[in-house]
C-alpha positions as a Python dict, from the first residue, in 0.01 Angstrom:
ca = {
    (1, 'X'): (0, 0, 0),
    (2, 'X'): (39, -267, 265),
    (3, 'X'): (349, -490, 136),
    (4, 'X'): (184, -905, 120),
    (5, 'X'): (329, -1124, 384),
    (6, 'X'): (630, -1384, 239),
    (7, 'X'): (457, -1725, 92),
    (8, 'X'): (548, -1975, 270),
    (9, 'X'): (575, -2358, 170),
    (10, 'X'): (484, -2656, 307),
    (11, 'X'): (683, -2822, 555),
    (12, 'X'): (1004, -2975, 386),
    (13, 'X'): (943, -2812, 19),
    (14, 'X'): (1205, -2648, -133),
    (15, 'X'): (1293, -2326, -299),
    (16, 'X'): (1341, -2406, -668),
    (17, 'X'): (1284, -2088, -866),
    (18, 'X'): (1088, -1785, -957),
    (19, 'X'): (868, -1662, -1247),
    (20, 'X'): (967, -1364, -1424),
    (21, 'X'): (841, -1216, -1701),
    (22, 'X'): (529, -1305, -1918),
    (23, 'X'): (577, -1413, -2279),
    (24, 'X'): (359, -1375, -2543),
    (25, 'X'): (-82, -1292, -2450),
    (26, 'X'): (-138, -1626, -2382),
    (27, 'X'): (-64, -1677, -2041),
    (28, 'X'): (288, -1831, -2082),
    (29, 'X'): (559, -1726, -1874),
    (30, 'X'): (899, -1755, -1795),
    (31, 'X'): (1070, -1954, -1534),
    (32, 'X'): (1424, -1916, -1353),
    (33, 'X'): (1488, -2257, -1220),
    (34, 'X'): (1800, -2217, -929),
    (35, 'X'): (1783, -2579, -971),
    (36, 'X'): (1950, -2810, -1286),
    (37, 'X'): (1681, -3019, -1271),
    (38, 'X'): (1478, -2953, -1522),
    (39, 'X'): (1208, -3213, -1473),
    (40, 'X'): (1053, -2946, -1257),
    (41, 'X'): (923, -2789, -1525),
    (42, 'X'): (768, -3039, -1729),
    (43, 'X'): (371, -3099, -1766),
    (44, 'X'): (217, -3163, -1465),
    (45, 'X'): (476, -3036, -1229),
    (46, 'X'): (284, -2898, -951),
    (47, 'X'): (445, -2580, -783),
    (48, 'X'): (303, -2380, -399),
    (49, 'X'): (336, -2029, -501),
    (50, 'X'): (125, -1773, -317),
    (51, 'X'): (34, -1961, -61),
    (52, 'X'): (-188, -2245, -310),
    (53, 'X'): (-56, -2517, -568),
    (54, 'X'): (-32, -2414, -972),
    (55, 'X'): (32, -2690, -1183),
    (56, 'X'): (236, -2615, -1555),
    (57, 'X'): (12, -2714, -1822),
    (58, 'X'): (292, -2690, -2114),
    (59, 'X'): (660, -2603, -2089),
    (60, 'X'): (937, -2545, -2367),
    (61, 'X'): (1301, -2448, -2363),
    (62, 'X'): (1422, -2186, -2614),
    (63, 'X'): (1716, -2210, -2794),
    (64, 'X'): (1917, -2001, -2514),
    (65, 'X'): (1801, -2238, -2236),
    (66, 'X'): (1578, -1991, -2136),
    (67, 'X'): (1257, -2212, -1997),
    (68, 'X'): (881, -2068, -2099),
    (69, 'X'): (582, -2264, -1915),
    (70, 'X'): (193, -2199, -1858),
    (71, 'X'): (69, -2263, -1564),
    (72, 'X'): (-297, -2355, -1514),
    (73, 'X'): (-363, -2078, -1259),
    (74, 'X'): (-376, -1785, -1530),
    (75, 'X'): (-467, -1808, -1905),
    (76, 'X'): (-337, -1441, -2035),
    (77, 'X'): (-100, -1228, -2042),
    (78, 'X'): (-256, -963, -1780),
    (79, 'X'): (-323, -1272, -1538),
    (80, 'X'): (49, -1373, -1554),
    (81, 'X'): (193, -976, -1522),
    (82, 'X'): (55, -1037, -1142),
    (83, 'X'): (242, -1355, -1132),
    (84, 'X'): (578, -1163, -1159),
    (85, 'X'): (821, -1253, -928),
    (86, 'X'): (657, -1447, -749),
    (87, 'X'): (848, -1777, -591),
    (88, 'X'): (805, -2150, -662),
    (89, 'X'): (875, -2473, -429),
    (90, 'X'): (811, -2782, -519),
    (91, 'X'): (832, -3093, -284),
    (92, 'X'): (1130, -3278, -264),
    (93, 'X'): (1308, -3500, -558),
    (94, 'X'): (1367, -3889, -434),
    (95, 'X'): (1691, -3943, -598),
    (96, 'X'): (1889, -4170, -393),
    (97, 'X'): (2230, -4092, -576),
    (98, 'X'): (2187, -3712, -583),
    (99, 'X'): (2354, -3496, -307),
    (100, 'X'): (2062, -3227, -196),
    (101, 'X'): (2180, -2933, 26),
    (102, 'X'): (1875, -2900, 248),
    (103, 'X'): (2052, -3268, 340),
    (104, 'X'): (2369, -3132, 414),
    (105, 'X'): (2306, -2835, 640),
    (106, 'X'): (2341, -2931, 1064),
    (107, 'X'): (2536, -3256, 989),
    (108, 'X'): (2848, -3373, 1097),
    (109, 'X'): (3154, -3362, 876),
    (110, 'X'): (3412, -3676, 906),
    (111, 'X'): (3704, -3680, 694),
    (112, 'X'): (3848, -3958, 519),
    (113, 'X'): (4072, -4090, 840),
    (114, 'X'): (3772, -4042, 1076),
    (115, 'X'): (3859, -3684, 1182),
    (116, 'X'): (3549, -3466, 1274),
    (117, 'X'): (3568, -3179, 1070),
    (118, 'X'): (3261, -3008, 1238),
    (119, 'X'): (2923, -2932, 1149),
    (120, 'X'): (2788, -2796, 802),
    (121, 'X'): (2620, -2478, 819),
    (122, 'X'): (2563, -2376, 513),
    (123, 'X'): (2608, -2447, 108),
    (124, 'X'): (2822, -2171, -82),
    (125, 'X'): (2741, -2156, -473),
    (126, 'X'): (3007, -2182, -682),
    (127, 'X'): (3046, -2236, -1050),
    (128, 'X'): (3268, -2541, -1034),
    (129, 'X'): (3113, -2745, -731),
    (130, 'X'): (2885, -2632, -457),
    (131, 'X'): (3094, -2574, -130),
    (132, 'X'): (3005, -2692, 207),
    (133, 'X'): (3096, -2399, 486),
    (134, 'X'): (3180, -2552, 791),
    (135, 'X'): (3128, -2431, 1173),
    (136, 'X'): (3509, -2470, 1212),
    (137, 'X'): (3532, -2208, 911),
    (138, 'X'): (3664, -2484, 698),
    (139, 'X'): (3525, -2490, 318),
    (140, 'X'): (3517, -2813, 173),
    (141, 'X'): (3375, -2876, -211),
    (142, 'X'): (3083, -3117, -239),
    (143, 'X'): (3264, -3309, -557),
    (144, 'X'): (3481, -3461, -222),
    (145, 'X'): (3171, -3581, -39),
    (146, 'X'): (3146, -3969, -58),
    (147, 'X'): (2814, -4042, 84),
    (148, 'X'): (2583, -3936, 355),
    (149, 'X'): (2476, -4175, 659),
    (150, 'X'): (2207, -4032, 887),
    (151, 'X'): (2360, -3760, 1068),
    (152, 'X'): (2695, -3786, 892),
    (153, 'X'): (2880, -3623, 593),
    (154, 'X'): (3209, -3807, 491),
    (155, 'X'): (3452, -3668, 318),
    (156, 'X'): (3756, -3778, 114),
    (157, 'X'): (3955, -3460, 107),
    (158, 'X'): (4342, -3376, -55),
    (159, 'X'): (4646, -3369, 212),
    (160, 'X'): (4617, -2981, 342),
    (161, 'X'): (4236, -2900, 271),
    (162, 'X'): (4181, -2833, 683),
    (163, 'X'): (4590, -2741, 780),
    (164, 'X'): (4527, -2345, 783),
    (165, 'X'): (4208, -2413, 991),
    (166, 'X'): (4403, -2652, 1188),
    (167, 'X'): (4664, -2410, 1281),
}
């Protein structure tokens, strides 16, 4: 059996999640956000998986946080089993006060004295605060970002963060 070609999103969607396993015979299935925002899931949230939108038609959260949703693109249980797996992005949040990591990656880093720290290259998860890896080989966590102009990430950073890199 021929293995299907990777969906792919629209330009500038993102990555948000996957659904698992059906629940129940009516079509309802659970989600695994890799997101905290759970607005994504609420009614009316429109998702591109395989390669065409679904849109959730109901949504609840259990008591485990666990997140169970039907989506108007299958009405039964059989319909969702070929739903397994099967990724979600959704466009783009406009949150002006969030920090979003497809933001972060190719910019500049500048620490609090104007230092160029180098470039971001990509976003390490990590259960305390997400951690931007740096071309330099520098780690820096996102809770010491300040803000974000254009092409620039600036940084207010503890004496020592960049000294073993330094040396």
């Amino acid at each position: 059996m021929p293995k299907k070609a990777p969906t792919t999103a629209p330009e500038g969607w993102l990555s948000i999640g996957h659904l698992r396993r059906p629940h129940g015979l009516k079509g309802d299935i659970f989600v695994q956000l890799t997101t905290d925002r759970r607005e994504r899931v609420t009614e009316g949230a429109q998702f591109h998986a395989r390669d065409g939108l679904i849109t959730v038609t109901s949504s609840r959260v259990l008591g485990n946080g666990r997140i169970i949703a039907q989506f108007d693109a299958f009405d039964d249980r059989t319909q969702a089993e070929r739903w397994i797996n099967v990724e979600l992005f959704a466009a783009p949040i406009d949150d002006p006060d969030a920090l979003w990591v497809h933001e972060m990656i190719s910019k500049q880093v500048v620490d609090q004295n104007g230092v160029d720290r180098g470039t971001c290259v990509t976003i390490l998860a990590n259960p305390a605060a997400e951690i931007l890896e740096l071309d330099s080989g520098a780690l820096v966590p996102t809770n010491f970002v300040t803000s974000i102009d254009g092409d620039t990430i600036h940084v207010d950073v503890p004496d020592g963060l960049f000294e073993l890199i330094d040396d």
